[in-house]
Structures are given as C-alpha cells and as structure tokens.
N, CA, C and O atoms as a GROMACS GRO file, in nm:
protein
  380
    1UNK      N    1   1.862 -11.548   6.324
    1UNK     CA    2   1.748 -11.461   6.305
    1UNK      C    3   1.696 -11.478   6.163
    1UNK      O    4   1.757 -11.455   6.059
    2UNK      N    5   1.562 -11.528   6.180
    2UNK     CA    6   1.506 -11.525   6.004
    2UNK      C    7   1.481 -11.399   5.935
    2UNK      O    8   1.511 -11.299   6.001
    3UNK      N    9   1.428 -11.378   5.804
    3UNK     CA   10   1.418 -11.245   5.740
    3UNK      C   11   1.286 -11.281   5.675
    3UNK      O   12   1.252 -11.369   5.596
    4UNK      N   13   1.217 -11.169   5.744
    4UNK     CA   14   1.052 -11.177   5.670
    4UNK      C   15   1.084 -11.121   5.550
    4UNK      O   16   1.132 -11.012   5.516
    5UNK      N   17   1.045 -11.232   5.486
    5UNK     CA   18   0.975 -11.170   5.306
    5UNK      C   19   0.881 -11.105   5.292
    5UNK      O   20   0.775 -11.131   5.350
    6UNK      N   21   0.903 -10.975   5.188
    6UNK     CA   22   0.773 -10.891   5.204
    6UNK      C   23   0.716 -10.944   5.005
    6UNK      O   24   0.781 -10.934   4.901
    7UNK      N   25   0.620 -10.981   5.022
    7UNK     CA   26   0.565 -11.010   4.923
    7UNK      C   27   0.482 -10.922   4.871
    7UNK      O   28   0.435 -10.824   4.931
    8UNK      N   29   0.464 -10.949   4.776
    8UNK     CA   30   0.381 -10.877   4.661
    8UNK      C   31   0.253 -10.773   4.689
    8UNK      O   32   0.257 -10.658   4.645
    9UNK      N   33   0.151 -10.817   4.756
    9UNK     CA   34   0.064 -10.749   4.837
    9UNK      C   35   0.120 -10.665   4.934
    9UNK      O   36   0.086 -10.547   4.929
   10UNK      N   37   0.162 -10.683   4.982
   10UNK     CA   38   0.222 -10.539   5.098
   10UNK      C   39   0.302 -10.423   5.008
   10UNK      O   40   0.304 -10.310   5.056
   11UNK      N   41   0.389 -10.450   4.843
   11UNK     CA   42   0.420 -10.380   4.802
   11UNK      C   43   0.326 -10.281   4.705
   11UNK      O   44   0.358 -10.169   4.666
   12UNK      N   45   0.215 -10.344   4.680
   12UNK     CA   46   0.061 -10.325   4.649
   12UNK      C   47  -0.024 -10.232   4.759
   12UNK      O   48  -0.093 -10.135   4.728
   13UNK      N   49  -0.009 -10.266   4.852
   13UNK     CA   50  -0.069 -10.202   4.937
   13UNK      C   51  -0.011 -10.075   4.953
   13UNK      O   52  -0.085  -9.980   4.926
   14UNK      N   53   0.106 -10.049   4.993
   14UNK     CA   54   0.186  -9.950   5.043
   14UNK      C   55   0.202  -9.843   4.944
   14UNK      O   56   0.229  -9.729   4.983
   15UNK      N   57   0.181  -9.883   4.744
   15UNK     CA   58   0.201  -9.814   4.666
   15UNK      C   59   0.026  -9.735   4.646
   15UNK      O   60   0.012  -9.620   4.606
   16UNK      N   61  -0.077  -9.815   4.679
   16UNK     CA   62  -0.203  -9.770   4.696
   16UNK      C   63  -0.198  -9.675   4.776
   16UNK      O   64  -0.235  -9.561   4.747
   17UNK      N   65  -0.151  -9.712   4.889
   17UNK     CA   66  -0.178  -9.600   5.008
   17UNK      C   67  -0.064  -9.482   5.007
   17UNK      O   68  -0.056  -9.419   5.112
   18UNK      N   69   0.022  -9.445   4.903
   18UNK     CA   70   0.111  -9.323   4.851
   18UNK      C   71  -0.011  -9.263   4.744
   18UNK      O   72  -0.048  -9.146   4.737
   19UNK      N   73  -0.060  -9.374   4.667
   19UNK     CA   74  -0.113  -9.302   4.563
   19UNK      C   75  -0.267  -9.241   4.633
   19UNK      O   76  -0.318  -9.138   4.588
   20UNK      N   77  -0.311  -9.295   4.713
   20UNK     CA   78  -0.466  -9.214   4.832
   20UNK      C   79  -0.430  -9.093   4.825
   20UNK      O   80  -0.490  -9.000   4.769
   21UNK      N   81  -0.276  -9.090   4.914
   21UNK     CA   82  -0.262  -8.948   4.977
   21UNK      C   83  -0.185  -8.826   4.864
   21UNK      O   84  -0.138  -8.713   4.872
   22UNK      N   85  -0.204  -8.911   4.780
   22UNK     CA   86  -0.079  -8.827   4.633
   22UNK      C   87   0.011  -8.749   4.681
   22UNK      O   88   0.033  -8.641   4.627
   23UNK      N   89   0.078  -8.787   4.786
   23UNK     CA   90   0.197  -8.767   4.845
   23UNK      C   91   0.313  -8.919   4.872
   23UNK      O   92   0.299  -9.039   4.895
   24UNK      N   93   0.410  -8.835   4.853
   24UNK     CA   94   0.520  -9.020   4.862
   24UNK      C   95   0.588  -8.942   5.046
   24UNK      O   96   0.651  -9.025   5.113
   25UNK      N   97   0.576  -8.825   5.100
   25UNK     CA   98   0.619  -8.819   5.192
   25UNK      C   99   0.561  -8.884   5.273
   25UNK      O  100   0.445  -8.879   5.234
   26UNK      N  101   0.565  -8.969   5.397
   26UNK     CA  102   0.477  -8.998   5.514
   26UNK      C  103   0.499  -9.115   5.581
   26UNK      O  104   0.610  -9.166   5.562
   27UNK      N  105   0.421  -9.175   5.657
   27UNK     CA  106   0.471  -9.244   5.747
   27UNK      C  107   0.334  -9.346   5.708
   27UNK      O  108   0.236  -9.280   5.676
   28UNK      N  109   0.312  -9.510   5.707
   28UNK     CA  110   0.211  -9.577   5.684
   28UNK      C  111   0.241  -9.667   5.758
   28UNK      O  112   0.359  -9.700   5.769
   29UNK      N  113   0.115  -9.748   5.846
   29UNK     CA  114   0.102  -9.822   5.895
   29UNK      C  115   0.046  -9.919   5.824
   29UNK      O  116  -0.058  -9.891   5.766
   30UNK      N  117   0.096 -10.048   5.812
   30UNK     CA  118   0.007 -10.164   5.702
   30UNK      C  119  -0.012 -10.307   5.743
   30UNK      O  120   0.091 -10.356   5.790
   31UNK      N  121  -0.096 -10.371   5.738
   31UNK     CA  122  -0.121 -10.452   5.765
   31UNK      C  123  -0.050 -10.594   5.623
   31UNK      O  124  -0.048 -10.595   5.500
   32UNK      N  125  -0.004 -10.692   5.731
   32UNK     CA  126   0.069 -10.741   5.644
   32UNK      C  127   0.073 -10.956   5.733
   32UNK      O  128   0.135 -11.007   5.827
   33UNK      N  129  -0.022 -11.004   5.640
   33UNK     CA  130  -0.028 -11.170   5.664
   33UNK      C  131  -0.156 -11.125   5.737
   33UNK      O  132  -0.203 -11.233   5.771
   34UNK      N  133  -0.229 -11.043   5.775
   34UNK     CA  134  -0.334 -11.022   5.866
   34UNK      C  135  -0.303 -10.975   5.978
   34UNK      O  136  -0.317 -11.061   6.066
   35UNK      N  137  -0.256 -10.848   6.028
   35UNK     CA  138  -0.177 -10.843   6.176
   35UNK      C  139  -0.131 -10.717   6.129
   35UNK      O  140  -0.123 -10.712   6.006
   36UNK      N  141  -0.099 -10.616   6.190
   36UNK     CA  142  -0.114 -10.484   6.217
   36UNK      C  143   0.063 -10.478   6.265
   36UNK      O  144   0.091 -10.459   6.384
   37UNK      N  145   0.164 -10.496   6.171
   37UNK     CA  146   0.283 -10.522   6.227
   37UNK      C  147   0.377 -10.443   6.154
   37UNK      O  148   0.498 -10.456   6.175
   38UNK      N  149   0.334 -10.364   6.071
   38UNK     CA  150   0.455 -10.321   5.930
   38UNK      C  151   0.390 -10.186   5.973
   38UNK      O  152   0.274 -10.164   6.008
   39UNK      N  153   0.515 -10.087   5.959
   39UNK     CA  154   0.521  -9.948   5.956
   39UNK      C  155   0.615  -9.853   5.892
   39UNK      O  156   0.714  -9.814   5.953
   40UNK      N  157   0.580  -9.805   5.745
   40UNK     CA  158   0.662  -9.771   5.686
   40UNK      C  159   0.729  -9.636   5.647
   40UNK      O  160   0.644  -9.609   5.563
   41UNK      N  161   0.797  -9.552   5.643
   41UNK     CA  162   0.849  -9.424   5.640
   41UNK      C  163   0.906  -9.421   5.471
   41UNK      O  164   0.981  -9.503   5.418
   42UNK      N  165   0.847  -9.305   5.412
   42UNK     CA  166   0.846  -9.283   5.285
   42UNK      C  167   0.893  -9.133   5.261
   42UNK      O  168   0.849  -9.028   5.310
   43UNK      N  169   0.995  -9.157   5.170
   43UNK     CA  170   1.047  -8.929   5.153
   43UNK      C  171   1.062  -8.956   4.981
   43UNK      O  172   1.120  -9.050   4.928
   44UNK      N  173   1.017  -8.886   4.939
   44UNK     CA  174   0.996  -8.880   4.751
   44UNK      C  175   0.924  -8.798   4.724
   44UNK      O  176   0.870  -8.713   4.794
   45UNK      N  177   0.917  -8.828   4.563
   45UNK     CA  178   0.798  -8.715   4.490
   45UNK      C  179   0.824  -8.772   4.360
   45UNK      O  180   0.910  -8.796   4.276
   46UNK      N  181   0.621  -8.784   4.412
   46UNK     CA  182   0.571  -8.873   4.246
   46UNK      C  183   0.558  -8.782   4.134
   46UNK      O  184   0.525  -8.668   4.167
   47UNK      N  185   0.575  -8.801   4.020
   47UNK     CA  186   0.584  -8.753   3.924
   47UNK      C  187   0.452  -8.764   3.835
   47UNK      O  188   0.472  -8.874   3.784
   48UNK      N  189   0.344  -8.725   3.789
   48UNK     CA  190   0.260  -8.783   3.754
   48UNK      C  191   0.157  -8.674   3.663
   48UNK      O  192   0.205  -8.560   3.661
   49UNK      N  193   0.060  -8.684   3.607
   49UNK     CA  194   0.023  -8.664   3.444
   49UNK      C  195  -0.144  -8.665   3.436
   49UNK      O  196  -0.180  -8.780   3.409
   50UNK      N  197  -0.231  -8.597   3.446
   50UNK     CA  198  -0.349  -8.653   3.423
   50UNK      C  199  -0.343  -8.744   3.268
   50UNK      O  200  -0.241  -8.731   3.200
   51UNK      N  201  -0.428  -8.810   3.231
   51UNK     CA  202  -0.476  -8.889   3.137
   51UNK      C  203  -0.596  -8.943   3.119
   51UNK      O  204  -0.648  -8.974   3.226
   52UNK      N  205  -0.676  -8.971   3.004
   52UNK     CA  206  -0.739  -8.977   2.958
   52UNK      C  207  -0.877  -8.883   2.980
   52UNK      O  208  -0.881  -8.780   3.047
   53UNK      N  209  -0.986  -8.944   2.909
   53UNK     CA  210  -1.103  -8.825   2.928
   53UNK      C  211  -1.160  -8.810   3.079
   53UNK      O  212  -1.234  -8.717   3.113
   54UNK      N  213  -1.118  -8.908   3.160
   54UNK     CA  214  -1.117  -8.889   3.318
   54UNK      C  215  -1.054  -8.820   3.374
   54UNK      O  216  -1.078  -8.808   3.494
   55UNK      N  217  -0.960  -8.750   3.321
   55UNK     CA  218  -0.837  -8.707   3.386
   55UNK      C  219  -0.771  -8.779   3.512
   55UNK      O  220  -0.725  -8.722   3.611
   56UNK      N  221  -0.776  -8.907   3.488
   56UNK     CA  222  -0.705  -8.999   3.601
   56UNK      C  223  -0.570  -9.013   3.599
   56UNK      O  224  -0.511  -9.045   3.496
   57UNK      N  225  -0.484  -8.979   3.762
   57UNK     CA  226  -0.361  -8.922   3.746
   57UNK      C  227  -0.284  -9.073   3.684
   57UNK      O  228  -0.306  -9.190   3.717
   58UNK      N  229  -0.194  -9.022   3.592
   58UNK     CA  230  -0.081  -9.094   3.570
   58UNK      C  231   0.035  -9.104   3.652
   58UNK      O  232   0.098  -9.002   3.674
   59UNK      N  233   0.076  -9.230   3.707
   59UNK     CA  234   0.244  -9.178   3.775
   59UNK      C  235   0.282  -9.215   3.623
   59UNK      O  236   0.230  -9.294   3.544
   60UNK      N  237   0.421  -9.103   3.608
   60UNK     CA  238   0.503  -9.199   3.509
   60UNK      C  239   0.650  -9.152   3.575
   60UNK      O  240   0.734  -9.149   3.484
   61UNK      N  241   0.681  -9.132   3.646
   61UNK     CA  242   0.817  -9.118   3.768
   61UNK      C  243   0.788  -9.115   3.905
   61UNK      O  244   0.692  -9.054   3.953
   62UNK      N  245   0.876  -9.186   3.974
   62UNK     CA  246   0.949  -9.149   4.094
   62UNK      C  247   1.052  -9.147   4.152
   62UNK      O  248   1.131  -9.241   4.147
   63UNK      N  249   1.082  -8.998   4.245
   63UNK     CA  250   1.216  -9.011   4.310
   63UNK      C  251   1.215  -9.055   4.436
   63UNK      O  252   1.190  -8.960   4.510
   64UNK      N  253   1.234  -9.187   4.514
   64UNK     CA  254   1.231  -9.283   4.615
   64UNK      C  255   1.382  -9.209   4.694
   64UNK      O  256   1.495  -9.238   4.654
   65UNK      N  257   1.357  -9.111   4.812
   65UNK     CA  258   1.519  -9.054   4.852
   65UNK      C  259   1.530  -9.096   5.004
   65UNK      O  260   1.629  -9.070   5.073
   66UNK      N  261   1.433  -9.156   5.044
   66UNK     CA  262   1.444  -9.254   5.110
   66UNK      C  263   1.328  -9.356   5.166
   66UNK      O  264   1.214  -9.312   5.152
   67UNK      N  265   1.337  -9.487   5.228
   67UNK     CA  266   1.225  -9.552   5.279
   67UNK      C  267   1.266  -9.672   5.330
   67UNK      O  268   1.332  -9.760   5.274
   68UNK      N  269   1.217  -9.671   5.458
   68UNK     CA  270   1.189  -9.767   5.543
   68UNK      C  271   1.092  -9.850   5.585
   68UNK      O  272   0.988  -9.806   5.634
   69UNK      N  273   1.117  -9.989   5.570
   69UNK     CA  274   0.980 -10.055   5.611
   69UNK      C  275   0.991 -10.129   5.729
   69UNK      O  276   1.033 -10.237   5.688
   70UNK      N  277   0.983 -10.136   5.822
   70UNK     CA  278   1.007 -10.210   5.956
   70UNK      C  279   0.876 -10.362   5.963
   70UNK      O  280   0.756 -10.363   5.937
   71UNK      N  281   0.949 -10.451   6.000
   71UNK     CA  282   0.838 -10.554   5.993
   71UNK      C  283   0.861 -10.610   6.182
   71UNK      O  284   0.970 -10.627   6.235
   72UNK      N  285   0.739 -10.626   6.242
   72UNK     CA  286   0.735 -10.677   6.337
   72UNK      C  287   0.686 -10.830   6.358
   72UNK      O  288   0.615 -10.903   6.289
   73UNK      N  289   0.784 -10.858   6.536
   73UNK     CA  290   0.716 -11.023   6.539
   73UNK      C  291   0.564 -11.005   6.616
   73UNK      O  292   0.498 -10.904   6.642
   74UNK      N  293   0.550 -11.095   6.630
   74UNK     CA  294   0.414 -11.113   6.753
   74UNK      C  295   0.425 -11.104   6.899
   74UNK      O  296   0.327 -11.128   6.969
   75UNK      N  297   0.572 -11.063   6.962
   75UNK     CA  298   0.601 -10.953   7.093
   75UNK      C  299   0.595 -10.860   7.077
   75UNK      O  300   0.561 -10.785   7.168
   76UNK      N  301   0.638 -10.792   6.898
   76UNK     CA  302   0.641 -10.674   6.899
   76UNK      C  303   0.789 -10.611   6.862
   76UNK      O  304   0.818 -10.492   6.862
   77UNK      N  305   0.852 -10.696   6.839
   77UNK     CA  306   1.003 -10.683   6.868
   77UNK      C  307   1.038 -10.643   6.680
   77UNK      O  308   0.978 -10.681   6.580
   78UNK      N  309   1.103 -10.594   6.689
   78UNK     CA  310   1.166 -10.508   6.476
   78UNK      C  311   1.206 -10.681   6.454
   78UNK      O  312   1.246 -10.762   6.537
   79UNK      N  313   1.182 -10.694   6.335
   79UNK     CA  314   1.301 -10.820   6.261
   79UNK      C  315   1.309 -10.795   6.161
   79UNK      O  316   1.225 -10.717   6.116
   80UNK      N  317   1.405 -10.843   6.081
   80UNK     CA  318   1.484 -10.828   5.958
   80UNK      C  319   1.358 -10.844   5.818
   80UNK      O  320   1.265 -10.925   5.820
   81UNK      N  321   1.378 -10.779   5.741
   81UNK     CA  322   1.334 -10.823   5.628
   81UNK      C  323   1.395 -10.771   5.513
   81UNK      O  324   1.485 -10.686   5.515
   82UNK      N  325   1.328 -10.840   5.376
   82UNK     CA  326   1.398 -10.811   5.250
   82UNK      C  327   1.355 -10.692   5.157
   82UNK      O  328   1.378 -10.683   5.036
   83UNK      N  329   1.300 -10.618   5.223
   83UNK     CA  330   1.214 -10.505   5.164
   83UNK      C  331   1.314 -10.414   5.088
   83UNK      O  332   1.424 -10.384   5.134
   84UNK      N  333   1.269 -10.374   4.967
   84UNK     CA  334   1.356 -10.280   4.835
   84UNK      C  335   1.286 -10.200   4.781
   84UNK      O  336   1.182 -10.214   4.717
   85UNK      N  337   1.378 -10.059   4.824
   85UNK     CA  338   1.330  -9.964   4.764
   85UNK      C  339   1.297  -9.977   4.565
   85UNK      O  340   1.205  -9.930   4.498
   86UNK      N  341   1.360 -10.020   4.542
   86UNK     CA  342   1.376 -10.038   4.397
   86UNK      C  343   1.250 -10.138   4.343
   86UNK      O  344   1.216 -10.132   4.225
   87UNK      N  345   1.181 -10.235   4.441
   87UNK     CA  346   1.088 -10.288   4.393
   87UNK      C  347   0.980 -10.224   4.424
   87UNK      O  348   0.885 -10.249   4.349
   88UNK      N  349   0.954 -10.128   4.531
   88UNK     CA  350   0.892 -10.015   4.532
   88UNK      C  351   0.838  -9.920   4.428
   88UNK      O  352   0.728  -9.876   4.392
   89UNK      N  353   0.944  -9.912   4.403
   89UNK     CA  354   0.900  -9.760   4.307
   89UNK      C  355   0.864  -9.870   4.204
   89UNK      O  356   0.766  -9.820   4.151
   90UNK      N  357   0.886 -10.002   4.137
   90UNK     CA  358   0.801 -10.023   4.004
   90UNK      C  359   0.671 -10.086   4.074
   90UNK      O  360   0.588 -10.127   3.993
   91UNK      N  361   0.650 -10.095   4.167
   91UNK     CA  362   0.491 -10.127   4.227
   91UNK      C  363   0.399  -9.925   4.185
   91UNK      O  364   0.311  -9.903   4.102
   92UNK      N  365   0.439  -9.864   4.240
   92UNK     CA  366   0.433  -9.732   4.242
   92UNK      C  367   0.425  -9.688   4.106
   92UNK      O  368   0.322  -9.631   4.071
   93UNK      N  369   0.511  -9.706   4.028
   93UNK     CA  370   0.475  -9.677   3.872
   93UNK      C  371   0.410  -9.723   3.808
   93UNK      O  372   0.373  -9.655   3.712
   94UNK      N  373   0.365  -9.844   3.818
   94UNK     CA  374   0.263  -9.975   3.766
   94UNK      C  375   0.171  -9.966   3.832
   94UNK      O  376   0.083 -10.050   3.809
   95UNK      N  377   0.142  -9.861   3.949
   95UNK     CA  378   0.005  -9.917   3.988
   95UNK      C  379  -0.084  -9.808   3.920
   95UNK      O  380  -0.207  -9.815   3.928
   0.00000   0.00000   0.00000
C-alpha cells in the first residue's frame, strides 16, 4: 500500500480554511491534486491578537488536541498518508 504525501498546499489550504471560520474546531472538506478526496477533522483553539492599524487577527498560538486528515483513492476507498499534526500548526501560525 503506498502513502499519499500531503504537500504543502493542502497544509495551506486547510490552515486558510481554520483561519475563515476563526475556529480550529470542525470538520473540512478539501480539495487536494484537483479532486474532492481529503476530509479533515480538527479539535483546538487558536490563540490570536489583533494587530496593526487594521486590526488584522494575529495567530501567535495553537493548541492542536486533535486532527485527522483522511486522504482518498479514486474508488473512494481511505489510504494511508503522511499528514502531521505538528506541521500543521506551523502552517497555522505562519499563515
């Protein structure tokens, strides 16, 4: 069984779409290589700061207490991948 790599953009994406809902609880559906196959489950709480004369929120923490990213094939079937919480949360803090 191979192990989908989740690259850089999907960890981009997924930290965008926590920061939309300014919630880290929830459930996201994401599109990932072009294809509607990744569905991810997220439980945390961002930590975060307005800044500057915009008052545009700052993250400058998160607690990641749990998350799942499920990657699908093209039957539909779960397969393995290398997905990390830990590279998560610095997509999430950096974005």
């Amino acid at each position: 069984m191979s192990t989908t790599t989740i690259n850089p953009d999907l960890y981009h994406n997924l930290a965008d779409r926590i920061h939309e809902s300014c919630d880290i609880t929830g459930e996201f559906d994401l599109t990932y290589d072009n294809a509607d196959n990744v569905h991810a489950h997220v439980i945390g709480k961002v930590y975060s700061r307005p800044d500057g004369p915009d008052n545009i929120r700052e993250v400058y923490d998160v607690a990641l207490y749990w998350a799942a990213l499920t990657t699908y094939d093209e039957e539909g079937n779960p397969t393995a991948n290398d997905f990390s919480i830990s590279e998560l949360k610095h997509y999430i803090i950096g974005n």
